[in-house]
N, C-alpha and C positions, 0 to 999 in steps of 0.2 A: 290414724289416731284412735286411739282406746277407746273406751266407753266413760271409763273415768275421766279422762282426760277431757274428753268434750263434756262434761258436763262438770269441770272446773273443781276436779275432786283433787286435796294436797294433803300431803302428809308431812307435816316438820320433825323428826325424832331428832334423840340426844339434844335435850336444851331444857333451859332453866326458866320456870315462866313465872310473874309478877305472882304472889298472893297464893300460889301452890307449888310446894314444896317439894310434894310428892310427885306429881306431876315430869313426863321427861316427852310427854308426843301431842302435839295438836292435831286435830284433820277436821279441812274446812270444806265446803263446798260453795264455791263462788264468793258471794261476801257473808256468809253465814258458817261462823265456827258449829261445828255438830257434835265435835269430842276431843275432850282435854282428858289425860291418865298416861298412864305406861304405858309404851310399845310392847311389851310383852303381851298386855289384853287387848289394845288395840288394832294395834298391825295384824293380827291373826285373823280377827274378825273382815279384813278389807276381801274382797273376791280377787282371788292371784289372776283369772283370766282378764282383769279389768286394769292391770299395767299402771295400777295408782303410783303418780310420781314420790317416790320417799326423798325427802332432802333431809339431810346429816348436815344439825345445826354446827354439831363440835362443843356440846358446851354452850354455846352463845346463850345469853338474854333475850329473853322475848316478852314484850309490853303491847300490848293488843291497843290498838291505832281506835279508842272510841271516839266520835266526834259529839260536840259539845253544840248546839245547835243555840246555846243562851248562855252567852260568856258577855263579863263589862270586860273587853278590851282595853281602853281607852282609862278606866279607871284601875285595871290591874299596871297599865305602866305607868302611871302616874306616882301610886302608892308605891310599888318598887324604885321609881327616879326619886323616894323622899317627898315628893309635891302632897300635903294633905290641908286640906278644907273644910271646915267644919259648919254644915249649913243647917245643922238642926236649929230649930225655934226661928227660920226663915221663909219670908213668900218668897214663892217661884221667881216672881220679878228680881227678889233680893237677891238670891242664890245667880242668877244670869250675869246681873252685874258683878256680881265677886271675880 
């Protein structure tokens, strides 16, 4: 195993990423992106004796997987099923029994 590779170093080219246009290469290391740009400035800069994996998206979409740690679950499928309630100018108590 590489150097890169044990220490979780990736390379995505050719692909299309959310919010940057210009953009065609990501390289992450573990769970930390380090660099979004062109393979042309990018992949140059990698060390060739480090065997960094390149993957050939083709094109594909890429939407970078953030996690939202303060989401109302419970009230986003409510309001998407239609279900809405309107508990302004109500006590706590009031709002429970609706």
């Amino acid at each position: 195993m590489s150097p890169a590779q044990a220490a979780g170093i990736r390379v995505l080219v050719n692909a299309s990423f959310y919010g940057n246009d210009d953009a065609d290469t990501i390289v992450w290391d573990r769970d930390r992106i380090t660099a979004i740009g062109r393979a042309d400035d990018l992949v140059p800069q990698l060390e060739p004796s480090h065997d960094v994996p390149v993957i050939d998206l083709e094109g594909r979409f890429v939407l970078p997987g953030f996690i939202d740690a303060h989401i109302h679950l419970l009230h986003t499928g409510l309001v998407e099923s239609g279900w809405r309630v309107d508990l302004m100018g109500q006590s706590r108590s009031q709002a429970l029994e609706t």
